[in-house]
C-alpha positions, 0 to 999 in steps of 0.5 A: 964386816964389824958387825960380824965381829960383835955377833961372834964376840956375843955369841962367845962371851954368852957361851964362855959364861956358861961354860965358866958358871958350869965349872962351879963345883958343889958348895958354892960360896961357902967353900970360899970360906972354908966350908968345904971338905975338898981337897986344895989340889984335885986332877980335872978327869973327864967331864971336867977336862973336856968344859976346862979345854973348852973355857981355854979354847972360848977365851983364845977365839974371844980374844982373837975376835976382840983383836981383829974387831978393833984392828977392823973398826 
């Protein structure tokens, strides 16, 4: 059965990293330094809303799998 839990906690940490790089906005690093026009506060609408509720959904289920991996082992 642990087997199971680390393909699942593969399969997630693969899919959480995607969805957590896609979120990356225009300007990469350089807004990290200021060189970037947008605003501090902004409203995720649409696209952006639906990858956030998904991150949030990939890091309840990793941490879930996690747990009852090592509850399991």
């Amino acid at each position: 059965m642990p087997v199971y839990f680390n393909i699942a906690q593969i399969i997630i940490s693969v899919a959480l990293t995607v969805a957590i790089l896609l979120q990356i906005r225009s300007g990469g690093l350089g807004s990290v330094f200021g060189g970037s026009d947008h605003a501090v506060y902004r409203t995720r609408r649409g696209v952006e809303r639906l990858l956030f509720n998904i991150t949030i959904g990939l890091v309840i289920a990793f941490f879930v799998i996690t747990i009852l991996n090592v509850i399991v082992s």
